[in-house]
N, C-alpha and C positions, 0 to 999 in steps of 0.2 A: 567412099572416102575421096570424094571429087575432090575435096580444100587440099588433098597429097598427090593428084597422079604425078602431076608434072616431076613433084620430088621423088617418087617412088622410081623415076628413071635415071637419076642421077647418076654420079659417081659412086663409089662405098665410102660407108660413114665409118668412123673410130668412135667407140668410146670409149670415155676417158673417165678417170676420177681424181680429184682434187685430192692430193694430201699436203697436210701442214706435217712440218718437224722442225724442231727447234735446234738451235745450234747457239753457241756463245754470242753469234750477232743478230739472232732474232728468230724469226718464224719465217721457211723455206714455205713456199708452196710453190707445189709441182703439179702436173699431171702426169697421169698412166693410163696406160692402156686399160683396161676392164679386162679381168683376170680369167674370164669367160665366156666374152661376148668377143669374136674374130671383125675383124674391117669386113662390112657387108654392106650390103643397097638396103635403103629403107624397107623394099618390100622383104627381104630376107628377116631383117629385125621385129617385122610388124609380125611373123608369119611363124616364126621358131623361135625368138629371145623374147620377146613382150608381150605383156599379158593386155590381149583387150576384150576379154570375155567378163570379168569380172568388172561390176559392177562400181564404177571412180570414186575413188573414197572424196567428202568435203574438200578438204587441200585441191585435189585434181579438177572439180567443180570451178572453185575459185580463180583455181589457173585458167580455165578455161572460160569463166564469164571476164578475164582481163585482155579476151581477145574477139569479143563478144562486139559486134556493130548492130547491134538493135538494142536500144535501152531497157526495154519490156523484158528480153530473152538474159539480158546482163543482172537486171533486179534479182528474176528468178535463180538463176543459177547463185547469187551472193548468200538467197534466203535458201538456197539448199544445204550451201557452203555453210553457214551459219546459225542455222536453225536446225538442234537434232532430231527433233520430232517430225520436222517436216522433211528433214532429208532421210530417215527412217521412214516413213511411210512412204516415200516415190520410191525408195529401194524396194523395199519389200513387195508392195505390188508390181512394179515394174523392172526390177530385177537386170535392170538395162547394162545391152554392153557398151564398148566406146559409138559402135554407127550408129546407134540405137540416141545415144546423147546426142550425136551432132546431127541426127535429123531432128529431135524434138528440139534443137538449137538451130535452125540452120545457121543464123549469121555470125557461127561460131568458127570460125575458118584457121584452126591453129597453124602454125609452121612444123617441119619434120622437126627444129631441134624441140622447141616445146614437146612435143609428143614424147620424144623419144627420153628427154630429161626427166618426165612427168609420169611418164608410164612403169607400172612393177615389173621389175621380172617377171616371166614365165615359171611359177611353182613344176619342178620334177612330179612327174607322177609316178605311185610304185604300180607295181603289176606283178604277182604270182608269176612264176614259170612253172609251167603244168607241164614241162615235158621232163624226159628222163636221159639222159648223156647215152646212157647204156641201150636204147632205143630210136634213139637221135642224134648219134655224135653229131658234135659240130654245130649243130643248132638249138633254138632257144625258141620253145614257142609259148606264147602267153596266152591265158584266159582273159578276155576282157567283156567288160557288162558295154555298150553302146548305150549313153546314156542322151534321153531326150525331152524336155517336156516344154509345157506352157506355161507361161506368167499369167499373169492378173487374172488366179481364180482360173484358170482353165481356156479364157478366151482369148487371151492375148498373143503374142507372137512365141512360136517357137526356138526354143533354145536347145542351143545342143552341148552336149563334154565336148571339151577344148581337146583333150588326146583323143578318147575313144572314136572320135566320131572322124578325125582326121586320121588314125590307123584304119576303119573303115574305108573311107575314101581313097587312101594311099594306092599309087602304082607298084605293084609288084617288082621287086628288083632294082628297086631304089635305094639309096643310103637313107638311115634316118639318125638322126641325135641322140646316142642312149649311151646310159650309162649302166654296168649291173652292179646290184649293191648289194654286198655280203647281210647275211641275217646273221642278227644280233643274237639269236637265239644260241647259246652252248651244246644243243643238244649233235651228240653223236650219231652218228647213221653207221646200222655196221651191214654187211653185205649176209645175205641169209647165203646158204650152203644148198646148193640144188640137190 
């Protein structure tokens, strides 16, 4: 992501969200903070809040071919934006993430706020916890599949899961971002009698 280093050293970014509310002399708009995303450096947002594994829907395209300095690469990008057949078929075989777009793009050089305006959340992943309180107080250890393959029919570039593959990679004894989330499920657990 050469078209970001310089931004990825920056100061920390906020984000914010527009709300409108109405009052007897009109429509307030304000912004806020982002109810979950803290003041951080672009690299921090690109890396743990934003999703750039998943494949840029049409909308994202189009933002992206309106910063587009080659004519040829701006068409393209319009006619992926705009055409669902043909933006279904580069997805599918190609299955591309954000660096994967701005190489087959180069002269697509967005700015951090585009990006960061443009880009989805980060989807939560769940994960089983496979261990047992009464075996492990204190800790919480997960089973997890490390997920990997290749696009385009088997030849293409390999892609890897956005969590599994950075829990793999993770240094030991690091903080990470988690959340534990109760199961929905009503079932009871009762303690057997040794």
């Amino acid at each position: 992501m050469e078209c970001c280093q310089a931004q990825l050293k920056q100061a920390p970014l906020t984000l914010a969200a527009s709300h409108a509310t109405g009052n007897i002399t009109g429509v307030v708009k304000t912004w806020e903070p982002h109810d979950t995303v803290p003041s951080c450096s672009l690299r921090t947002l690109l890396t743990w809040f934003l999703d750039i594994t998943t494949p840029l829907a049409p909308i994202q395209l189009e933002n992206l071919a309106s910063v587009a300095t080659d004519p040829e690469e701006q068409r393209r990008l319009l006619q992926l934006a705009t055409n669902p057949s043909a933006y279904e078929e580069w997805r599918n075989w190609k299955f591309p993430h954000l660096l994967e777009v701005l190489t087959e793009f180069p002269s697509v050089r967005p700015t951090a706020s585009l990006l960061v305006t443009h880009l989805n959340p980060l989807q939560p992943r769940f994960y089983s916890i496979s261990s047992s309180p009464e075996v492990h107080p204190g800790q919480i250890h997960l089973t997890v599949a490390v997920v990997n393959y290749k696009t385009q029919g088997g030849k293409g570039p390999t892609h890897y899961g956005v969590c599994s593959n950075f829990l793999q990679d993770f240094p030991p004894g690091q903080n990470i971002h988690l959340f534990v989330r109760r199961p929905e499920s009503n079932i009871k657990y009762r303690r057997q009698a040794s």
